[in-house]
Residue, then its C-alpha position, 0 to 999 in steps of 0.5 A: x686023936x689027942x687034943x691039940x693046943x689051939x691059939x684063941x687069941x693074943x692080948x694086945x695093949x692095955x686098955x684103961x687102968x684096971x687091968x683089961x686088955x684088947x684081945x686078937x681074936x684067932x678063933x671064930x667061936x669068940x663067944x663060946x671060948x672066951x667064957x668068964x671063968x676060962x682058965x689059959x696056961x701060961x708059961x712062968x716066965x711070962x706072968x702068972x701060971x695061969x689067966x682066969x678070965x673074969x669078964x669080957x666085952x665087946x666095943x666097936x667089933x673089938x673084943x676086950x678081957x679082964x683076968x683075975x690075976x692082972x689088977x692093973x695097967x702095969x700088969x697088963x702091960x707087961x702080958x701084951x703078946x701073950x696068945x691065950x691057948x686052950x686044948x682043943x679034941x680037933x674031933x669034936x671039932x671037924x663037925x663045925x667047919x669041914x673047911x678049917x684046919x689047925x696050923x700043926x695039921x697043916x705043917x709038913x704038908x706037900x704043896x703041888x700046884x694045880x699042873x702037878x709040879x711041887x712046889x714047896x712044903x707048908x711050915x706054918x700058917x699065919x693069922x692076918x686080919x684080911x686073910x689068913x697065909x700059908x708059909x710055904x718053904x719052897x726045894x730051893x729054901x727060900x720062903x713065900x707067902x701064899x693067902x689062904x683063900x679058896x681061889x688060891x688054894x683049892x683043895x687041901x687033902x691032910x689025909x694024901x699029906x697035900x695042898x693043891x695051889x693055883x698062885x697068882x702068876x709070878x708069885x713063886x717064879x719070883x722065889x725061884x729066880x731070887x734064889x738062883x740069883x743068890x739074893x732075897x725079893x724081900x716083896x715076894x718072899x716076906x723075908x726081913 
């Protein structure tokens, strides 16, 4: 399989004057891909071509990067939202967690609830502190957010291109009857 394109982490504020930054850790290899010396691509609109990362730190569960090309707060400043990406061979991978997948592996993936009925298509998954969310477009196009925890979401089988779910009672019924009344339950869906 070719090598994929995974999100190590997003730089967030600046931090002090010299340039470093805190980081947004989407990676459970923190100490092995966020090495002194690791070179990110960066498109060129966004800063320079590319991130060399001269130091990192750790201060209270919170990981912190210094990067040779960025000298100062300014600079720092301006790359906050940035996410940090490395070519990953997902073979060499598979080995580590057999329980963990990469977003584009999942994207297109059917969703069946657990009595057999469909229940939408994933189109993303969503990285959030607490747990990370499969975004789910249900037939009828409304959008809802599923946690992807092991309760939830039993069984996910990339190879028959689906995703056994359980969800909470209500939780797509509530899509379902937005999208029938023609309107949004913002709490439900996530939709802005």
């Amino acid at each position: 399989m070719n090598a994929l394109d995974v999100t190590i982490a997003t730089i967030g504020k600046a931090h002090g004057l010299r340039g470093e930054v805190a980081l947004i850790l989407r990676t459970d290899q923190p100490e092995e891909r966020l090495a002194a010396g690791t070179v990110f691509p960066v498109p060129a609109a966004e800063g320079p071509r590319e991130l060399t990362l001269a130091t990192t730190r750790v201060q209270q569960g919170r990981w912190y990067a210094r990067f040779e090309e960025v000298a100062d707060r300014t600079a720092a400043e301006a790359l906050r939202g940035l996410e940090l990406t490395l070519a990953v061979d997902p073979d060499l991978e598979a080995e580590e967690d057999p329980d963990a997948w990469y977003p584009s592996e999942l994207r297109g993936l059917t969703v069946r609830h657990v009595d057999g009925r469909e229940l939408g298509t994933v189109v993303d998954l969503e990285h959030y502190p607490a747990q990370d969310l499969l975004i789910v477009r249900t037939p009828a196009g409304s959008r809802v957010m599923l946690p992807f925890v092991a309760e939830l979401v039993p069984e996910v089988d990339t190879e028959a291109g689906q995703v056994l779910a359980d969800p909470p009672g209500g939780l797509f019924d509530a899509a379902e009857a937005s999208d029938a009344d023609g309107g949004s339950d913002d709490a439900t869906t996530g939709e802005d």
